[in-house]
N, CA, C and O atoms as a Tinker XYZ file with bonds, in Angstrom:
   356  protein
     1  N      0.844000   -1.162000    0.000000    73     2
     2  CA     0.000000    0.000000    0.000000    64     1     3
     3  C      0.894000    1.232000    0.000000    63     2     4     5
     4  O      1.767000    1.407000    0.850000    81     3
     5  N      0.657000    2.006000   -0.910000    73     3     6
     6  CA     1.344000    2.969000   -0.901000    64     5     7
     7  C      0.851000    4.286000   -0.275000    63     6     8     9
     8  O     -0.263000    4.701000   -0.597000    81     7
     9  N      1.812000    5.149000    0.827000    73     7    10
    10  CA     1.426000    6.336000    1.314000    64     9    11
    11  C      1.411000    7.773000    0.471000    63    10    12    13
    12  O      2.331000    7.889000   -0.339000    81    11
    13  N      0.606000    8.721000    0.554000    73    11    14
    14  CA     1.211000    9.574000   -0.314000    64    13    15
    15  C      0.363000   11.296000    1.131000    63    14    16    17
    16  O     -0.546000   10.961000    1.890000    81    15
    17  N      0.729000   12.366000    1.164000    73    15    18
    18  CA     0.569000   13.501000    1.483000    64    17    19
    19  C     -0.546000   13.244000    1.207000    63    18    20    21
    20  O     -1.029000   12.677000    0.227000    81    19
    21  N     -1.330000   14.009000    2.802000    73    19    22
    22  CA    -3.316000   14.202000    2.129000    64    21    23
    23  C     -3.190000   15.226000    1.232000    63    22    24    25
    24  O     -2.428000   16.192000    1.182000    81    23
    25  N     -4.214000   14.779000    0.426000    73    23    26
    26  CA    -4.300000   15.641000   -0.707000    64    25    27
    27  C     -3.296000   15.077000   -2.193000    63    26    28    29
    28  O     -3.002000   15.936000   -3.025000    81    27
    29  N     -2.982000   14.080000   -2.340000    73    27    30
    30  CA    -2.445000   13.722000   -3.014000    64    29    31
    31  C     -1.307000   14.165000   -3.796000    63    30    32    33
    32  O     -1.258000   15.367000   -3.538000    81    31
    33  N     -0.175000   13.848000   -4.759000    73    31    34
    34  CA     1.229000   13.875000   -4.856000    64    33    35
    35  C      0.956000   15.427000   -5.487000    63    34    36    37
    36  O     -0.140000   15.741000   -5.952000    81    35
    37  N      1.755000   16.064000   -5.451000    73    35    38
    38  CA     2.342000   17.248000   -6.006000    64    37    39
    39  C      1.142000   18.364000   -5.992000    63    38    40    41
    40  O      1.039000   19.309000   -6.775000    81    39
    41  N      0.041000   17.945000   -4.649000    73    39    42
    42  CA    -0.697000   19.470000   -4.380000    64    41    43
    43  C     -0.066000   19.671000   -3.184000    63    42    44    45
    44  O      0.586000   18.870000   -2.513000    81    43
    45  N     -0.364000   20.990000   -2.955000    73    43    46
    46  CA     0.562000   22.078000   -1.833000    64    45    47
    47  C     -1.017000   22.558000   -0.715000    63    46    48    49
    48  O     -1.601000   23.623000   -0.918000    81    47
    49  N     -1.353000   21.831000    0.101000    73    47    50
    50  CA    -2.426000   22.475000    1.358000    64    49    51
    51  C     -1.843000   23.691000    2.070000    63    50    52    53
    52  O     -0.674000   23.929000    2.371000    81    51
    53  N     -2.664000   24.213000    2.212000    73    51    54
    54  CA    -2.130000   25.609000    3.285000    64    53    55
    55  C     -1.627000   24.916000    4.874000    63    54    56    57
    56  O     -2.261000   23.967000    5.334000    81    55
    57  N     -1.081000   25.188000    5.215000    73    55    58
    58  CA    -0.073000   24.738000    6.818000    64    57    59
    59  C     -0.972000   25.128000    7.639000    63    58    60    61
    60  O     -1.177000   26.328000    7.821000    81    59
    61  N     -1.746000   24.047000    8.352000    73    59    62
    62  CA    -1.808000   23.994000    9.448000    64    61    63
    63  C     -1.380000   23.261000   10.638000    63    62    64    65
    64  O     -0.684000   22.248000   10.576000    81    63
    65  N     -1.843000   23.830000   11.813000    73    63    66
    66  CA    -0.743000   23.053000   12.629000    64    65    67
    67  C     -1.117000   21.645000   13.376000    63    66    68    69
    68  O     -2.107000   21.573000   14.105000    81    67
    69  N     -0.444000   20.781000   13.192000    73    67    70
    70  CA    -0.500000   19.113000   13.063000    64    69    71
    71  C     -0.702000   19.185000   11.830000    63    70    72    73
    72  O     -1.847000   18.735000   11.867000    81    71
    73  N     -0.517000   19.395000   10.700000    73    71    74
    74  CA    -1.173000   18.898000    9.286000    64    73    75
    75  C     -0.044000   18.406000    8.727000    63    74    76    77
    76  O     -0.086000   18.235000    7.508000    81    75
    77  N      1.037000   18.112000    9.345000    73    75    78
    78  CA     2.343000   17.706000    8.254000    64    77    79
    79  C      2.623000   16.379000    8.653000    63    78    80    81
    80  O      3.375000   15.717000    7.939000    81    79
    81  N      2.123000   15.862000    9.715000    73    79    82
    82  CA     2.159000   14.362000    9.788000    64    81    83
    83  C      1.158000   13.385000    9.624000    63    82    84    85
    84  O      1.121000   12.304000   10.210000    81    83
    85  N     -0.099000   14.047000    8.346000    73    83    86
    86  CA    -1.166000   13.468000    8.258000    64    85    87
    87  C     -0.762000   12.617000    6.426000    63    86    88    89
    88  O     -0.400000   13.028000    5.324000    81    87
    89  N     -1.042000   11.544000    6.930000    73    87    90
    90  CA    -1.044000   10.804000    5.572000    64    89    91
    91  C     -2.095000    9.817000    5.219000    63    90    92    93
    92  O     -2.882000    9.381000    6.059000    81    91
    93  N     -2.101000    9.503000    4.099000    73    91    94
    94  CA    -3.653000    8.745000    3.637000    64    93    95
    95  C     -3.133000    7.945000    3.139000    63    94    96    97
    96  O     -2.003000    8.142000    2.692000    81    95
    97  N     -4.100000    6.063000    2.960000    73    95    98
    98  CA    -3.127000    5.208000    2.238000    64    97    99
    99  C     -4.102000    5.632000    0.672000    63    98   100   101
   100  O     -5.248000    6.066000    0.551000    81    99
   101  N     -3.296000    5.360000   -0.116000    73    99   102
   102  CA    -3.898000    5.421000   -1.479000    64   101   103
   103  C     -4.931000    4.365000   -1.960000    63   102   104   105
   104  O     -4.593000    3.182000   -2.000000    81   103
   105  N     -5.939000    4.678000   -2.257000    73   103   106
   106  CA    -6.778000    3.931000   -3.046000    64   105   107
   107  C     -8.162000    3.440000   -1.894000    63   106   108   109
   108  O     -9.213000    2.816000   -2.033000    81   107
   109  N     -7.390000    4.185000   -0.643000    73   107   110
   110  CA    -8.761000    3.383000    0.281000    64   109   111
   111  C     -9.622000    4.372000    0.127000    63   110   112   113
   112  O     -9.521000    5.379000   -0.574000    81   111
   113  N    -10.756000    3.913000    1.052000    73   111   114
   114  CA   -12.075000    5.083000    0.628000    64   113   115
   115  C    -12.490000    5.338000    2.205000    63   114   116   117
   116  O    -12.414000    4.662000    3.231000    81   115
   117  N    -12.926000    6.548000    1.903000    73   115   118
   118  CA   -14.116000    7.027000    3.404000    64   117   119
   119  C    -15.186000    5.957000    3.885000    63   118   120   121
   120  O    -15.125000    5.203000    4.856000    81   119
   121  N    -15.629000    6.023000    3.461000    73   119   122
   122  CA   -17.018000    4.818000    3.922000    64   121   123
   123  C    -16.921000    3.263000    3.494000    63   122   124   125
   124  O    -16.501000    2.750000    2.457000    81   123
   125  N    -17.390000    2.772000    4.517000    73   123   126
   126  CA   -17.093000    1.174000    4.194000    64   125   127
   127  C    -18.782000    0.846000    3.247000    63   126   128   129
   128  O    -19.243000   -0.137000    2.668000    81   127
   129  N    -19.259000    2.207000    3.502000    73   127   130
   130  CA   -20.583000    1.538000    2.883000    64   129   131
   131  C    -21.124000    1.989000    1.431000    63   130   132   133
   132  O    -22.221000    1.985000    0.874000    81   131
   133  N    -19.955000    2.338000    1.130000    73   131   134
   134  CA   -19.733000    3.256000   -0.410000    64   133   135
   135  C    -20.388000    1.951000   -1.353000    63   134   136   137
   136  O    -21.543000    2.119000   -1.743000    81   135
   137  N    -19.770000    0.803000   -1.689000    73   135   138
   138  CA   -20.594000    0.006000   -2.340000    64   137   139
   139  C    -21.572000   -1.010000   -2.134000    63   138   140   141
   140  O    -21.751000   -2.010000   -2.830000    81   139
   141  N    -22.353000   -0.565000   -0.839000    73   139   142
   142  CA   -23.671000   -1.087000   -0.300000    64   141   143
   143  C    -24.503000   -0.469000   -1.822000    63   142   144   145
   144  O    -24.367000    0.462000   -2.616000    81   143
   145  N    -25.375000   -1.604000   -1.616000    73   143   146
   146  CA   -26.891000   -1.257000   -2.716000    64   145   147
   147  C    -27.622000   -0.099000   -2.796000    63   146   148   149
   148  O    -27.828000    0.366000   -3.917000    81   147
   149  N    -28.122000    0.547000   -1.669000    73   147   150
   150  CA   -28.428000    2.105000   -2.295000    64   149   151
   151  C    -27.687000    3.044000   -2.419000    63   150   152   153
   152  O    -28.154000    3.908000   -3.160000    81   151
   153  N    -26.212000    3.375000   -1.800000    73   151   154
   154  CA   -25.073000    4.326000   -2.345000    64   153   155
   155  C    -25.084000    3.912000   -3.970000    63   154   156   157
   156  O    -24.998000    4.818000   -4.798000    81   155
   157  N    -25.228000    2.080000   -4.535000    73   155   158
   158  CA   -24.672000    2.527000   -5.542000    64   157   159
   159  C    -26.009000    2.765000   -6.692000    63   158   160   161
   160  O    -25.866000    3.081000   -7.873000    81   159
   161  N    -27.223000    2.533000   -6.031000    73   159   162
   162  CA   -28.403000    2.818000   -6.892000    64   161   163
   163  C    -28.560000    4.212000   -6.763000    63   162   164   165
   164  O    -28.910000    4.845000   -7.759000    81   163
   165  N    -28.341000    4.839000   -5.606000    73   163   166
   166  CA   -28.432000    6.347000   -5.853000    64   165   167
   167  C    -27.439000    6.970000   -6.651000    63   166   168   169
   168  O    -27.919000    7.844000   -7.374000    81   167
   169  N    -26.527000    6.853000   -6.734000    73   167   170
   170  CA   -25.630000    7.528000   -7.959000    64   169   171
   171  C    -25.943000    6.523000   -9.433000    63   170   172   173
   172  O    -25.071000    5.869000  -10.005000    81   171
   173  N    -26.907000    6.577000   -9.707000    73   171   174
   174  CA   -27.610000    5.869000  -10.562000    64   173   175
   175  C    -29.042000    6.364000  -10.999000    63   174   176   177
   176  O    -29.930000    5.924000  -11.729000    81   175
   177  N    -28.880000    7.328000  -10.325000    73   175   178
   178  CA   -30.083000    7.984000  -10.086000    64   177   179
   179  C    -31.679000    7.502000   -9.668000    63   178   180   181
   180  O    -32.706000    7.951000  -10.178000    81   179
   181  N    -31.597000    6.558000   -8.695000    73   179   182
   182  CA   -32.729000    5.583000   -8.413000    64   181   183
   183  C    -32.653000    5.735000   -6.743000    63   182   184   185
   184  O    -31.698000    5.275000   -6.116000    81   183
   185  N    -33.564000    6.305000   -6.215000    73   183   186
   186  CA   -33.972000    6.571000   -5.063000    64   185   187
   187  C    -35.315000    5.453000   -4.467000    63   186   188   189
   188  O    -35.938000    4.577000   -5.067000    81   187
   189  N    -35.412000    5.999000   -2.885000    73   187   190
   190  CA   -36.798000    4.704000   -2.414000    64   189   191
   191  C    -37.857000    4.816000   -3.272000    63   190   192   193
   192  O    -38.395000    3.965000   -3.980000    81   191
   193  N    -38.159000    6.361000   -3.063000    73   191   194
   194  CA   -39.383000    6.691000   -3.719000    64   193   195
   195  C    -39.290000    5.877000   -5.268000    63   194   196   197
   196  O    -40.024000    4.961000   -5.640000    81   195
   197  N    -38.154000    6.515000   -6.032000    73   195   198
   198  CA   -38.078000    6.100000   -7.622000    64   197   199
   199  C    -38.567000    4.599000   -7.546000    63   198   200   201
   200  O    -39.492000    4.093000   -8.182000    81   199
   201  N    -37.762000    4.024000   -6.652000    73   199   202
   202  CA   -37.948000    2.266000   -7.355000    64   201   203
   203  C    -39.451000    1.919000   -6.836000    63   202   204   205
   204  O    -40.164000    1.088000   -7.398000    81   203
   205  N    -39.854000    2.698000   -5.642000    73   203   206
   206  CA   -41.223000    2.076000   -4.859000    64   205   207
   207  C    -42.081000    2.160000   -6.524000    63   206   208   209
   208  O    -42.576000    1.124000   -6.967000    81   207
   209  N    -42.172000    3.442000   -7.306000    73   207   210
   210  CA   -43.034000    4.126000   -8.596000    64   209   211
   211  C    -42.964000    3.136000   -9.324000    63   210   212   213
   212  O    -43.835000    2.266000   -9.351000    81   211
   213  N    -41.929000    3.127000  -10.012000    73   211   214
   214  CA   -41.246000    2.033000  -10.742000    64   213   215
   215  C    -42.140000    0.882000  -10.721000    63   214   216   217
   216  O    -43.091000    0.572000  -11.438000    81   215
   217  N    -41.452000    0.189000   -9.457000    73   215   218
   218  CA   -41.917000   -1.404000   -9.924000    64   217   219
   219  C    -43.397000   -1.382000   -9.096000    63   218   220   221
   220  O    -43.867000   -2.513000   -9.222000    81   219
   221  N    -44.276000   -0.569000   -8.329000    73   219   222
   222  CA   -45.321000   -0.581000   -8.080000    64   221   223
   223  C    -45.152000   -0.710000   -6.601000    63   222   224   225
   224  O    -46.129000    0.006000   -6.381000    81   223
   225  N    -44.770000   -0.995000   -5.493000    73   223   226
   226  CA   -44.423000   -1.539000   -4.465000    64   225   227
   227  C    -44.430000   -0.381000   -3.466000    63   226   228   229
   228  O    -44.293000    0.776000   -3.863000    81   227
   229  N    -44.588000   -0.683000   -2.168000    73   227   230
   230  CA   -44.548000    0.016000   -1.371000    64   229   231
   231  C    -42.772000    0.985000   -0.795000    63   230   232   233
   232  O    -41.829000    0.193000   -0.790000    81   231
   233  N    -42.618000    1.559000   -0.632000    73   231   234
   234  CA   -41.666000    2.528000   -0.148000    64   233   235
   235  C    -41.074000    1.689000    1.515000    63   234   236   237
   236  O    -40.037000    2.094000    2.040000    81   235
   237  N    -41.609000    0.942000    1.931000    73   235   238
   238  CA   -41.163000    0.291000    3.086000    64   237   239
   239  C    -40.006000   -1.303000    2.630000    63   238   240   241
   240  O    -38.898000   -1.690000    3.002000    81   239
   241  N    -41.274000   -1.907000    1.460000    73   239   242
   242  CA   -40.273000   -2.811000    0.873000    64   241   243
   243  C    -39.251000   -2.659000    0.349000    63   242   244   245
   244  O    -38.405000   -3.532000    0.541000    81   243
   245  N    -38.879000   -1.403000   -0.595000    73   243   246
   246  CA   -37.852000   -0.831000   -1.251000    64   245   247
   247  C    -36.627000   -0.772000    0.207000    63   246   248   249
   248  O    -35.471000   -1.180000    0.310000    81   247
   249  N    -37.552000   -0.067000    1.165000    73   247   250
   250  CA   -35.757000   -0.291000    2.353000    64   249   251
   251  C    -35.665000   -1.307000    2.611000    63   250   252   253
   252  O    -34.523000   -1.767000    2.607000    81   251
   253  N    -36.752000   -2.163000    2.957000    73   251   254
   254  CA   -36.354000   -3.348000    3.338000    64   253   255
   255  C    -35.668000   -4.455000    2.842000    63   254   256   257
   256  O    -34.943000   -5.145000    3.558000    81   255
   257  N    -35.902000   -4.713000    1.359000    73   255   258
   258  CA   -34.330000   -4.876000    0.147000    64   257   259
   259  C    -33.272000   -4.067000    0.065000    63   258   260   261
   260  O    -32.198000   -4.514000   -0.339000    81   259
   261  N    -33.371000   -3.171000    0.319000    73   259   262
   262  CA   -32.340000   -2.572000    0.232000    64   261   263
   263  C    -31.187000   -2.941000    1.507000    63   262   264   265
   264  O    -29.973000   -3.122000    1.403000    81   263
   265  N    -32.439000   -2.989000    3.252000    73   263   266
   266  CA   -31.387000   -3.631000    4.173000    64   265   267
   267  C    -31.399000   -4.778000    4.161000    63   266   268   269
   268  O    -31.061000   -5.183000    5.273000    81   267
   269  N    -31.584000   -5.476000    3.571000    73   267   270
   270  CA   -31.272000   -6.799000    3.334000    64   269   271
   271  C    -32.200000   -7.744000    4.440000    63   270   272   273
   272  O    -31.894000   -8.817000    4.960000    81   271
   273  N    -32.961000   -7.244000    4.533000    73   271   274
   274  CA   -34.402000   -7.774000    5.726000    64   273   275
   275  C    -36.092000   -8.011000    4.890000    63   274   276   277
   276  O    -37.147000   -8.020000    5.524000    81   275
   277  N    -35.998000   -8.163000    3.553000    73   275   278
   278  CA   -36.967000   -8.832000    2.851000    64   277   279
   279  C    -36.757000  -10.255000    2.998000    63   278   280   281
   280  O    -35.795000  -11.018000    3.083000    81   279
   281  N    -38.116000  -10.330000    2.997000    73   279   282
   282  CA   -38.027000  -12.398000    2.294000    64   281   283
   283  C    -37.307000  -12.321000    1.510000    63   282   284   285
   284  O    -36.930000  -11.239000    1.059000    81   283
   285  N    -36.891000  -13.468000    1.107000    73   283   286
   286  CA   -35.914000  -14.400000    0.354000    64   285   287
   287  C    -36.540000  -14.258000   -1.248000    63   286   288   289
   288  O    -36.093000  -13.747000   -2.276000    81   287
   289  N    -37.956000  -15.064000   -0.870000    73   287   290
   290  CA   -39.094000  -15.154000   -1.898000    64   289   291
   291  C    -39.033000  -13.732000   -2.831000    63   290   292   293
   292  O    -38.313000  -13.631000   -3.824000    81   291
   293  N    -39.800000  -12.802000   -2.397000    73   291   294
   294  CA   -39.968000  -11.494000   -2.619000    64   293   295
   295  C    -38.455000  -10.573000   -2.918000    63   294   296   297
   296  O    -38.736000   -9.573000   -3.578000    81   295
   297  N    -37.423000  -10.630000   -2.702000    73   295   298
   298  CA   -36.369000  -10.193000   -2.950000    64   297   299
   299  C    -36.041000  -10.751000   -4.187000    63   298   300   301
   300  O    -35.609000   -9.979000   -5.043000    81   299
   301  N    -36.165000  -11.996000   -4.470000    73   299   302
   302  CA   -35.793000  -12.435000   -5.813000    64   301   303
   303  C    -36.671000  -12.038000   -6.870000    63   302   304   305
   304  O    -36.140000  -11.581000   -7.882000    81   303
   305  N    -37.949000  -12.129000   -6.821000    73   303   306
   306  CA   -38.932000  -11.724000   -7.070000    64   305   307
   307  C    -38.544000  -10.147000   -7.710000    63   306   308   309
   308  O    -38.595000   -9.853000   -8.905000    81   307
   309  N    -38.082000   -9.079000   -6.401000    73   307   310
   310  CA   -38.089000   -7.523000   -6.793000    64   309   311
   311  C    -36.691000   -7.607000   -7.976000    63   310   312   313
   312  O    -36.761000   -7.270000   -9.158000    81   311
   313  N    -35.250000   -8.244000   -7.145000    73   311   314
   314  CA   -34.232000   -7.883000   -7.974000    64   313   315
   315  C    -34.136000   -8.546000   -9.693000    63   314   316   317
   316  O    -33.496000   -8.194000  -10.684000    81   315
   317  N    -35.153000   -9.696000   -9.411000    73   315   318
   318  CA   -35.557000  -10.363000  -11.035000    64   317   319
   319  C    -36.133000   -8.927000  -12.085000    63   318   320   321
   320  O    -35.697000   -8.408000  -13.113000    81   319
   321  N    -37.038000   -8.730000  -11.401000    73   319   322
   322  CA   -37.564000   -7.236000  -11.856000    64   321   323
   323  C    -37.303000   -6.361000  -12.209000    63   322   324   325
   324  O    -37.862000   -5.718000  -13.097000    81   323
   325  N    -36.006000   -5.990000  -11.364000    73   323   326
   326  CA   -35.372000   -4.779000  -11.409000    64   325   327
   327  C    -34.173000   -5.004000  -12.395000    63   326   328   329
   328  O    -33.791000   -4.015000  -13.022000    81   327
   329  N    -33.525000   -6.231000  -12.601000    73   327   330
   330  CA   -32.557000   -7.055000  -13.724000    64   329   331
   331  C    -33.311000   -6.537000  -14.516000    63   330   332   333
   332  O    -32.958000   -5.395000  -14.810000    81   331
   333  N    -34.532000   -7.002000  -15.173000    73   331   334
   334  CA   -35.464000   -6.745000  -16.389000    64   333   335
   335  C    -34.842000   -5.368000  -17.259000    63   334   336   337
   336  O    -34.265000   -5.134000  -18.321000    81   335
   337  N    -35.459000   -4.515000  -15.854000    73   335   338
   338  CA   -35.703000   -3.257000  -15.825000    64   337   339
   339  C    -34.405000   -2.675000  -16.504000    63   338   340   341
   340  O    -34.550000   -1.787000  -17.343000    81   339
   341  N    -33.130000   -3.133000  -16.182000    73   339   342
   342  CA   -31.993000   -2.655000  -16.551000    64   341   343
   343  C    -31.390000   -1.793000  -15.067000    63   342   344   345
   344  O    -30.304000   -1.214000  -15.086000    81   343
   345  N    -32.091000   -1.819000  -14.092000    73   343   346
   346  CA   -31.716000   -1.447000  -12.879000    64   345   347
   347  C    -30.998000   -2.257000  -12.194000    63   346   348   349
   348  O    -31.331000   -3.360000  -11.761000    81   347
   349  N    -29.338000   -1.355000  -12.018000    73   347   350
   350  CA   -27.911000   -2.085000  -11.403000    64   349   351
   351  C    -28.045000   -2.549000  -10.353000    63   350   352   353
   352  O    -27.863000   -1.751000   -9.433000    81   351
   353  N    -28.364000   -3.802000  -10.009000    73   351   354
   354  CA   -28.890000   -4.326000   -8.814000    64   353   355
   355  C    -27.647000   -5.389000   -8.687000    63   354   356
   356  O    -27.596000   -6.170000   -7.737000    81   355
């Protein structure tokens, strides 16, 4: 893993104080939940509301696939659907 200056190689941050012994590893990310299912349906432009419209369904089921607390049945059921649909599931 390689270290590099926050802010990455060859930008210059204004000096503050503690800021010169701060380093980041490269390539990791802020959130562990960056590629959970609705981070990556929302930058996809597909929200609760959108998919509840969409596939007809209530706005409670949409979170509840989304937290991974639907039936089994019915989850296959929505993400079969949403495959169809062309929605990155």
């Amino acid at each position: 893993m390689l270290l590099e200056p926050f802010g990455g190689p060859g930008r210059r941050l204004p000096a503050q104080p503690g800021s010169s012994n701060k380093w980041v590893a490269r390539g990791t990310i802020s959130s562990r939940q960056i590629d959970d299912l609705e981070p990556a349906l929302t930058r996809h432009g597909y929200d609760v509301r959108t998919l509840a419209d969409r596939f007809n369904v209530k706005p409670i089921e949409i979170k509840a696939l989304l937290a991974g607390n639907l039936h089994a049945e019915r989850t296959r059921e929505l993400t079969e659907a949403m495959n169809a649909a062309g929605v990155p599931v």
